[in-house]
C-alpha positions in Angstrom: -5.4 21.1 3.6 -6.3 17.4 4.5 -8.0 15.2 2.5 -8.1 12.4 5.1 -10.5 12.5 8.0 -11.7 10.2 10.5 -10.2 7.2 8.9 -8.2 4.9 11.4 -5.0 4.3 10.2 -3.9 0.6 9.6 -0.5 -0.2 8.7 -0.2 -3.8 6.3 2.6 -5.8 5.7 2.1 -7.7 2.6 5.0 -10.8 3.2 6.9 -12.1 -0.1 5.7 -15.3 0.5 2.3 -13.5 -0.3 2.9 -11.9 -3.1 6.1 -13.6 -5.0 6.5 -16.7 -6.0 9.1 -17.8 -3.8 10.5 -21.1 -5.5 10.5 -18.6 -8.6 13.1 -15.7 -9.6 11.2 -12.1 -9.5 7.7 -14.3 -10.1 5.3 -12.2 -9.1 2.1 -13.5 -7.5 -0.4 -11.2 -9.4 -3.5 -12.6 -9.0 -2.9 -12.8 -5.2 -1.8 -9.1 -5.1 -4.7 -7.9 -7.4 -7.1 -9.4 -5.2 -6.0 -7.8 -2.0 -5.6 -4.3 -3.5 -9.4 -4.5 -4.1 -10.1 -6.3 -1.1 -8.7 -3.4 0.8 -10.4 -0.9 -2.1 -13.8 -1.4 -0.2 -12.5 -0.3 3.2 -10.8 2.5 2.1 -13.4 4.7 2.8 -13.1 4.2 6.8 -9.4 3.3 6.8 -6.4 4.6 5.5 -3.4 2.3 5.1 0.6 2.4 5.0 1.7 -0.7 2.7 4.8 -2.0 3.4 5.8 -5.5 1.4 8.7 -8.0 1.4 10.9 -9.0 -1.3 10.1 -12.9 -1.9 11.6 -13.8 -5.1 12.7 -10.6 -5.8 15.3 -9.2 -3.5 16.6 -12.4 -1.5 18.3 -14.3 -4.2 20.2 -10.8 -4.7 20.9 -10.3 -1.5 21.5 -14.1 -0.5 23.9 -13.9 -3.4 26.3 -11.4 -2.1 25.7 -12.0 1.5 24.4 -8.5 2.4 23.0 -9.6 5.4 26.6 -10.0 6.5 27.5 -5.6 6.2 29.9 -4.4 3.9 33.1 -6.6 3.6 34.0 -5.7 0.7 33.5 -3.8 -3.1 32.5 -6.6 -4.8 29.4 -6.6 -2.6 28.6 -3.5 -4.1 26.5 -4.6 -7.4 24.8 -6.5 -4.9 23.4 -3.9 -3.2 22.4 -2.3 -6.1 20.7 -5.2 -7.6 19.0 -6.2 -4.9 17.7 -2.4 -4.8 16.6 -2.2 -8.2 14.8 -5.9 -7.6 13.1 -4.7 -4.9 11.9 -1.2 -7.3 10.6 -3.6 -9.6 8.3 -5.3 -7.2 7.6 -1.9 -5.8 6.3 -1.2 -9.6 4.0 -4.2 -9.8 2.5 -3.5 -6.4 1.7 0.6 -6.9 0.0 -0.9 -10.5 -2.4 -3.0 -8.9 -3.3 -0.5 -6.3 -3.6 2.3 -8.2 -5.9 0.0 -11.0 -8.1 -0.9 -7.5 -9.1 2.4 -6.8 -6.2 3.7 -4.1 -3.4 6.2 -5.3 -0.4 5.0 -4.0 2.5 7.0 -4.1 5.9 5.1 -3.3 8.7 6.1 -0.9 12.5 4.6 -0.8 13.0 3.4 2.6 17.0 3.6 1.3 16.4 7.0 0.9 14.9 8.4 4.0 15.8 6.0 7.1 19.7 4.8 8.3 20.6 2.3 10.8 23.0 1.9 13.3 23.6 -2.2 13.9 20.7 -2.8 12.2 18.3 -0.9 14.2 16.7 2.5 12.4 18.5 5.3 13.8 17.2 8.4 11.9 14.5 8.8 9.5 12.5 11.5 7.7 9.4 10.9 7.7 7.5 14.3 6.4 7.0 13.7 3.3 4.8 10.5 4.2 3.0 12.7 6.9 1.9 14.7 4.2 1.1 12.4 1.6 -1.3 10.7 3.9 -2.2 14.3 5.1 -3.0 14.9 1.2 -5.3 11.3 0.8 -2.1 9.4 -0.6 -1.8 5.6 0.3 2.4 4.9 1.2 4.1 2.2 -0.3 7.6 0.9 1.2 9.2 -2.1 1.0 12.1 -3.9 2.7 15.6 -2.4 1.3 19.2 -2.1 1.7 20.1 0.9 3.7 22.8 2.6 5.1 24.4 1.6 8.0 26.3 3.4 10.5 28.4 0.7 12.0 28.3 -2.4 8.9 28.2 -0.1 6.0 25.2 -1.4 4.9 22.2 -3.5 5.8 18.9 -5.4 5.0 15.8 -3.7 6.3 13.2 -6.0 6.5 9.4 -4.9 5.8 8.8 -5.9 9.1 11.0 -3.3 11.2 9.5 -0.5 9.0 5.9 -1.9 9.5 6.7 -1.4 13.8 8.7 1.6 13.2 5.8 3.4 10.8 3.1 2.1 13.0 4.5 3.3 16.4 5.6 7.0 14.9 2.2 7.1 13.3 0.0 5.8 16.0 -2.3 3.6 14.1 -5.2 1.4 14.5 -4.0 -1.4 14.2 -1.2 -3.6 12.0 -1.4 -7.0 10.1 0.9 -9.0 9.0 0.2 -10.9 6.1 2.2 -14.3 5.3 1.4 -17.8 3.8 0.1 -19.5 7.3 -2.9 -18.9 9.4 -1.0 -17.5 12.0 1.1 -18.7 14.7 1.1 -22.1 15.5 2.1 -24.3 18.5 4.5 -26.0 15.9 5.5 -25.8 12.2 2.4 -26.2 10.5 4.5 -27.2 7.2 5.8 -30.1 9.3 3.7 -30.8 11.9 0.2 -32.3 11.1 -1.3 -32.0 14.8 0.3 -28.0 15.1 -2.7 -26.2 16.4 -3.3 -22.2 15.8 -3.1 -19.8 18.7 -5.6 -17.5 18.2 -5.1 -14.8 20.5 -2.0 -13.8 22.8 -1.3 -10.9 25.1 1.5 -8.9 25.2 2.9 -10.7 28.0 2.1 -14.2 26.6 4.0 -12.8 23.5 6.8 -11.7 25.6 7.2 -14.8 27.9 7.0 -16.7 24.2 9.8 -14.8 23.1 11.8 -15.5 26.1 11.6 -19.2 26.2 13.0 -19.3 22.4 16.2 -17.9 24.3 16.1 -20.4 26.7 15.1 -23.4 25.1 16.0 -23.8 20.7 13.8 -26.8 21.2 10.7 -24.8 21.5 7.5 -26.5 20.0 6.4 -23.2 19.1 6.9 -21.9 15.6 9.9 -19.7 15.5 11.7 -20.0 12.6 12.9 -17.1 9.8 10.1 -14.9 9.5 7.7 -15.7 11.7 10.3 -14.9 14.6 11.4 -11.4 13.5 7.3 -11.1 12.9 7.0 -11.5 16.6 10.0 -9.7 17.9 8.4 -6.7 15.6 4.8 -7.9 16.8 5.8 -7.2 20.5 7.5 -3.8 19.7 4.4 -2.8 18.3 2.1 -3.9 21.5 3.8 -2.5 23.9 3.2 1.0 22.7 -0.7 0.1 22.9 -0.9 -1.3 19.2 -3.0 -4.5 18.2 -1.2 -6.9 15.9 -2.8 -9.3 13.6 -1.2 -12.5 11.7 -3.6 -14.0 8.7 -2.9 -15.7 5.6 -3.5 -13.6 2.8 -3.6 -16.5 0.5 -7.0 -16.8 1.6 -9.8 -14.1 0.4 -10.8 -12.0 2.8 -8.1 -12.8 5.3 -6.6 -9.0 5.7 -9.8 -7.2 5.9 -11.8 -9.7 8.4 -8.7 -9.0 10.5 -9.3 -5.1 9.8 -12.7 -5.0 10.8 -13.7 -7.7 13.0 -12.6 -8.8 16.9 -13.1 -12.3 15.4 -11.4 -13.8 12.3 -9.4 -16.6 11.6 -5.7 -15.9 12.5 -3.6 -14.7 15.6 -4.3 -11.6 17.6 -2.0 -10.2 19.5 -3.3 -7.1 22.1 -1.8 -5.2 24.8 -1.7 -6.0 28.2 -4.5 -3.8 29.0 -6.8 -4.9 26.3 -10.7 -6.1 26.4 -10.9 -8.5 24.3 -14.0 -10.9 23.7 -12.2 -15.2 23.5 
């Protein structure tokens, strides 16, 4: 049985910066995420999609709180871990609801429950049960969680190492990242009036880019918090053939122009090999 045919798969990252209201405490941006649900509701005929989405407001304080980035050092880390789970199931909640009122039926997976890590790399995973719910015309829904970890304990798995993980394993299309700026810039753009937006890199531009952040912290470029694990993730994902796109989803029509088009306003990222049109 499979109830999904011909559809190119396209694995979204919907950031917290997106979809929370970061400054807030579990503020969810619902307007923003009820929009995009029904933005992507159109496309669903010719694409099928693996959502994966951050924690924002949601999980960081809790985890920022008791230091879980850090491993296990101790018990009374422990009701951190499970409130920064159960934070995380609650923005999980709010995100199936709008998709399934736009049309999609979502269907939710634990990443906690189906992937460990070793140092903070996924080391096994199981990954049937969202072969066949995609087999069966299910949309995924993951998030970034606290997982079990082989050598700290325990450890935050960002929405952006299960976007390259998913998207590699599953071969797709394509993958966007979604976050609160237009892309990647030649500077901060929250700091920097004159930054200007790079609009299209290849792998090896990506890779020489990562390289000189190891060689020089005084980099012009952009590379702070998120939008450097973006691109570490972002050049995982390229070198096994996959284009990567960086929009802001604060503005309509961002994600799907990026879906569908060669042209949109954002940063495209293509392997080596690529033909791609300037």
């Amino acid at each position: 049985m499979n109830a999904v045919t011909n559809r190119k798969m396209v694995v979204i990252k919907l950031g917290g910066s997106v979809i929370t209201q970061k400054n807030g405490y579990e503020a969810a941006n619902v307007n923003v995420l009820r929009r995009i649900a029904h933005e992507l509701a159109e496309i669903m005929d010719e694409f099928s999609f693996i959502i994966v989405h951050g924690g924002g407001s949601f999980g960081h304080p809790h985890a920022h709180k008791h230091k879980l980035n850090e491993g296990f050092k101790d018990v009374s880390q422990l009701p951190g871990v499970f409130e920064t789970h159960y934070a995380m199931l609650r923005l999980n909640e709010i995100v199936i609801n709008e998709f399934s009122n736009a049309g999609f039926i979502p269907f939710p997976f634990q990443p906690s429950s189906m992937i460990t890590t070793r140092k903070g790399e996924i080391f096994t995973s199981n990954l049937h049960s969202i072969k066949k719910a995609i087999k069966l015309g299910f949309t995924p829904v993951l998030y970034g969680d606290v997982v079990f970890d082989d050598e700290y304990g325990f450890c935050i798995l960002s929405g952006d190492k299960i976007c390259s993980y998913l998207a590699i394993k599953f071969n797709a299309f394509k993958v966007v990242f979604s976050c609160d700026v237009d892309g990647i810039y030649t500077s901060d753009p929250k700091c920097d009036p004159n930054a200007k937006l790079i609009e299209i890199l290849t792998l090896n531009d990506l890779s020489k880019l990562i390289r000189s952040w190891d060689s020089n912290s005084a980099s012009g470029v952009d590379v702070t918090g998120g939008m450097k694990n973006k691109l570490l993730e972002a050049e995982r994902i390229c070198s096994s053939g996959i284009e990567v796109c960086i929009v802001n989803a604060l503005v309509p029509g961002r994600i799907v122009q990026a879906i569908v088009n060669a042209n949109f306003y954002g940063s495209r990222i293509v392997p080596n090999n690529s033909q791609f049109k300037m």
